[in-house]
C-alpha positions as CSV (number, residue, x, y, z in Angstrom):
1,X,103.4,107.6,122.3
2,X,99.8,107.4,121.1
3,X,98.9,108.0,117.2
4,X,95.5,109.0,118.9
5,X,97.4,112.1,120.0
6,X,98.0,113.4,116.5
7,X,101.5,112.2,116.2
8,X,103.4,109.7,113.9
9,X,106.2,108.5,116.7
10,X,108.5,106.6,114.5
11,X,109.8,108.3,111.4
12,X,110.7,111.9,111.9
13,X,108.8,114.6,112.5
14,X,107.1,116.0,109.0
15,X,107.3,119.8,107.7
16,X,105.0,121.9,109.0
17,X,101.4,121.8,107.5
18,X,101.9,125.3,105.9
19,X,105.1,124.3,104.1
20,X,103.8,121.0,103.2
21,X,100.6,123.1,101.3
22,X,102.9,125.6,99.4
23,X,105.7,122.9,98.5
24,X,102.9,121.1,96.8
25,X,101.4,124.4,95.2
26,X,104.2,125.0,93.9
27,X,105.2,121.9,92.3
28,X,101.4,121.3,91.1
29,X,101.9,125.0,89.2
30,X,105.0,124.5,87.7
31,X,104.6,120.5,86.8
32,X,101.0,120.0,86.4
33,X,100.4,123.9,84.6
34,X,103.6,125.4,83.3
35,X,104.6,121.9,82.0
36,X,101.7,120.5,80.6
37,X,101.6,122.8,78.9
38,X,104.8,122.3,77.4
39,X,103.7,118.6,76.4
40,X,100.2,119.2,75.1
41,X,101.8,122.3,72.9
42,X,104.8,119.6,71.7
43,X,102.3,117.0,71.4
44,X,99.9,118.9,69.5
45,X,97.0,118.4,71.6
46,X,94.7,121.2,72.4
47,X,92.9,121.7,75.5
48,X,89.7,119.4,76.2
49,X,91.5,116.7,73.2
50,X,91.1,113.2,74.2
51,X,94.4,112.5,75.6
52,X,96.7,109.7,73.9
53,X,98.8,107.6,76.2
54,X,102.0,108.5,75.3
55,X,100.7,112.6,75.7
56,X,98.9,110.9,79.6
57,X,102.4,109.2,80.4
58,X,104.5,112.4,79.2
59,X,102.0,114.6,81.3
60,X,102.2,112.5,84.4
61,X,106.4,112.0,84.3
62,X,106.4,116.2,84.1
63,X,104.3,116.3,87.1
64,X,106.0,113.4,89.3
65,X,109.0,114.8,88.5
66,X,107.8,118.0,90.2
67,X,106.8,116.5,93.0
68,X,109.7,114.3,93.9
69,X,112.0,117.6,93.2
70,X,110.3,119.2,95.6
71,X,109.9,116.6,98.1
72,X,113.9,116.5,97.2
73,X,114.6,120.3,98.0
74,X,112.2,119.9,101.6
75,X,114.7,117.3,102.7
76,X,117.6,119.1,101.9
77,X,116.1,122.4,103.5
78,X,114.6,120.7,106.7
79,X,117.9,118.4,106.9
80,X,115.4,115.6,107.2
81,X,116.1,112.7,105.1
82,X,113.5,111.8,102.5
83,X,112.1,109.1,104.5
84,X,111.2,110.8,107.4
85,X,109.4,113.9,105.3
86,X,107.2,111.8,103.8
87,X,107.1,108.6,106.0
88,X,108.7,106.0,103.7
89,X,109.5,102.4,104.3
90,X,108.2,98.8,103.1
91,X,107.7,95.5,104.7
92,X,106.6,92.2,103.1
93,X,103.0,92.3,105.2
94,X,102.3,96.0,103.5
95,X,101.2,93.7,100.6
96,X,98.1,93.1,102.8
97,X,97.5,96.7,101.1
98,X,96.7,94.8,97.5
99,X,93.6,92.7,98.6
100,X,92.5,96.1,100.7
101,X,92.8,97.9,97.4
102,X,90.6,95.9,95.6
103,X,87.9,95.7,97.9
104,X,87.5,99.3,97.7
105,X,87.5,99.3,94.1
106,X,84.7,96.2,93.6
107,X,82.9,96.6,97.2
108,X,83.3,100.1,99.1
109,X,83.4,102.4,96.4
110,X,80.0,100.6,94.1
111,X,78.1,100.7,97.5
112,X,78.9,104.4,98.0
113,X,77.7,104.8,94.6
114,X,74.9,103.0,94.4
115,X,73.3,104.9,97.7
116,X,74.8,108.4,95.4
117,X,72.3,107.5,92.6
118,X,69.5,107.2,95.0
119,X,69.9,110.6,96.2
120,X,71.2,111.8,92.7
121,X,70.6,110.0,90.0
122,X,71.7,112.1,87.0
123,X,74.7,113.3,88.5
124,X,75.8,110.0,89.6
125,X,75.1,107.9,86.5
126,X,77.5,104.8,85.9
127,X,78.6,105.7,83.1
128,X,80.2,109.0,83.7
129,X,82.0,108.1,86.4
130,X,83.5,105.9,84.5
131,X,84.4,107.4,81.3
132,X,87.7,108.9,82.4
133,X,89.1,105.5,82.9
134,X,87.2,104.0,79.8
135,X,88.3,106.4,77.4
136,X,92.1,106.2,78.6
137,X,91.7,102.3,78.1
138,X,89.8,102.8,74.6
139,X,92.7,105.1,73.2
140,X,95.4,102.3,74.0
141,X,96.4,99.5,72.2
142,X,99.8,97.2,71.9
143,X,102.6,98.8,73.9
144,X,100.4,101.8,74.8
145,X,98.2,99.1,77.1
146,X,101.6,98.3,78.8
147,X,102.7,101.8,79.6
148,X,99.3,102.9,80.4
149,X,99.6,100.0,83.0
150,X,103.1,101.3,84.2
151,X,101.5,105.1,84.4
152,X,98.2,104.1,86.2
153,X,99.0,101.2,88.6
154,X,102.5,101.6,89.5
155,X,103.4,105.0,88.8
156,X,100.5,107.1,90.1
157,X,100.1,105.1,93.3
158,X,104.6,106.0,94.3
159,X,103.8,109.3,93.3
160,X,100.5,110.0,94.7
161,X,100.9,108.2,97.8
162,X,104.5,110.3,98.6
163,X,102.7,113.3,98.0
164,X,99.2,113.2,99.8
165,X,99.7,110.7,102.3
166,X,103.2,111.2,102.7
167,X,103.9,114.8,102.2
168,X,100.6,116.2,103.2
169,X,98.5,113.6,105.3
170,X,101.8,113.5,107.4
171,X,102.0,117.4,108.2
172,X,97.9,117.5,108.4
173,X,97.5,114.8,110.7
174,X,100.7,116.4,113.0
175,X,98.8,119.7,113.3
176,X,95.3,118.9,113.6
177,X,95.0,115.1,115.1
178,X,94.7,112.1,112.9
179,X,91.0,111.9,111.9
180,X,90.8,115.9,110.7
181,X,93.8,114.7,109.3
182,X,93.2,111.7,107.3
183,X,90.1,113.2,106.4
184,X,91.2,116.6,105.5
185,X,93.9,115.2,103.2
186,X,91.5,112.9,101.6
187,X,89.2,115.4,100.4
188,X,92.4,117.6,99.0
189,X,93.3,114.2,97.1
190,X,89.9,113.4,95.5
191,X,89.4,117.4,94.7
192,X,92.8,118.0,93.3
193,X,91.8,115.4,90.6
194,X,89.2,118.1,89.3
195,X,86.3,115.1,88.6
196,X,83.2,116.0,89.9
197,X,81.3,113.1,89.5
198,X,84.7,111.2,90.8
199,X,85.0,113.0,94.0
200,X,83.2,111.1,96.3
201,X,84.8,107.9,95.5
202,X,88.6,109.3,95.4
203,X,87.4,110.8,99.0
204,X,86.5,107.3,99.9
205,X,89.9,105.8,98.4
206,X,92.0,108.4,99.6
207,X,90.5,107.5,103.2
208,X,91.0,103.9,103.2
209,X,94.9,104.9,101.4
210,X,95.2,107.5,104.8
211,X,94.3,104.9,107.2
212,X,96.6,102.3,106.3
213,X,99.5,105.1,106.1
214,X,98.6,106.5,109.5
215,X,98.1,103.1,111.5
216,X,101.3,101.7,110.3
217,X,103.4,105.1,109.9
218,X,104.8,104.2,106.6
219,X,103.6,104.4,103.3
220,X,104.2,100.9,102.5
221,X,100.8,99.7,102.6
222,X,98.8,102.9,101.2
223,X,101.3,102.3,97.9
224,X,99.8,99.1,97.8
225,X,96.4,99.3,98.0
226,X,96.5,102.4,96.1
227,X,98.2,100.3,93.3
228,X,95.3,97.6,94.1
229,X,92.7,99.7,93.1
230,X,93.6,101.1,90.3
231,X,94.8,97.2,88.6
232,X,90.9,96.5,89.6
233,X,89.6,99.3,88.2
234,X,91.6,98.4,84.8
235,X,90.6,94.7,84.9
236,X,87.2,95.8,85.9
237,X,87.0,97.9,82.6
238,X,88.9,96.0,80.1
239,X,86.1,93.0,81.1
């Protein structure tokens, strides 16, 4: 069977496109919503605060925790195992994914940039597309840089690749073909992170993420590269 045709032939067939959307609304609401607001209010940080890293790594464990919960309950509802929802499985060549990863963080993503600030140059100005990252960085020192590390380059990238490549680039490219697919689901990744000035280049990494999930069907290789670019985009800042 041919990918070309919209399908991913070897690990089960995913939910539904309209599940996969309201599985993730709902674990978004009640992880990324209901329960930061739970840690920021026990933390004692108010909204638009700098964010510590202990407050960033409590944060993201409320949300992945969310989303693997629901991911959980669609297996057990669908009586599909885990793997075949979201299109897991590892082989030694998916850490061809790490050297991808970094090229789109030092090559793909500048060049994309630097033809941005052409068009726009106030919107698209250096340094605020990077200030997320820098001031995340900044704030940590000690153990805080390791568990930053933990958070940004190996959690995030599990997390983040079973949800938008796995959960919902799997249903999206099922129902609509692989390139409205991969391209849809990338644009939902780089919006959902609510950075405007970020957007085009998360588009850009969620593509190049999509791709190696949907020409391997597994998430093996996404998870790597994923994890790729954001070390490089760490090294890149701390130097």
């Amino acid at each position: 069977m041919s990918m070309m045709g919209g399908a991913f032939p070897r690990a089960g067939a995913p939910v539904p496109i309209g599940q996969a959307v309201a599985v993730w609304a709902i674990a978004w609401s009640l992880g990324g919503i209901v329960g930061g607001q739970i840690v920021l209010a026990a933390s004692g940080t108010a909204a638009g605060d700098d964010l510590g890293t202990v407050t960033l790594a409590a944060l993201a464990a409320v949300s992945w925790t969310a989303f693997i919960v629901a991911i959980a309950l669609v297996s057990r509802m669908s009586a599909i195992s885990v793997g075949a929802v979201v299109g897991a499985g590892m082989r030694p060549i998916d850490l061809i994914g790490v050297p991808i990863g970094v090229a789109a963080q030092f090559v793909i993503v500048p060049v994309l940039y630097v033809g941005l600030r052409r068009i726009a140059p106030d919107a698209f100005a250096g340094d605020d597309v990077e200030r997320n990252a820098r001031e995340l960085l900044d704030a940590a020192d000690g153990w805080r840089v390791v568990l930053l590390v933990v958070v940004v380059v190996v959690g995030a990238p599990i997390v983040e690749e079973l949800v938008y490549r796995g959960l919902i680039q799997r249903a999206a490219v099922a129902r609509f073909g692989i390139v409205a697919g991969v391209a849809g689901s990338s644009v939902f990744f780089g919006a959902i992170h609510l950075r405007p000035v970020e957007l085009p280049g998360l588009i850009v990494a969620g593509a190049v993420f999509g791709v190696l999930a949907a020409r391997t069907d597994r998430l093996g290789p996404a998870i790597t590269a994923h994890m790729g670019f954001n070390a490089a985009g760490l090294v890149a800042l701390a130097w």
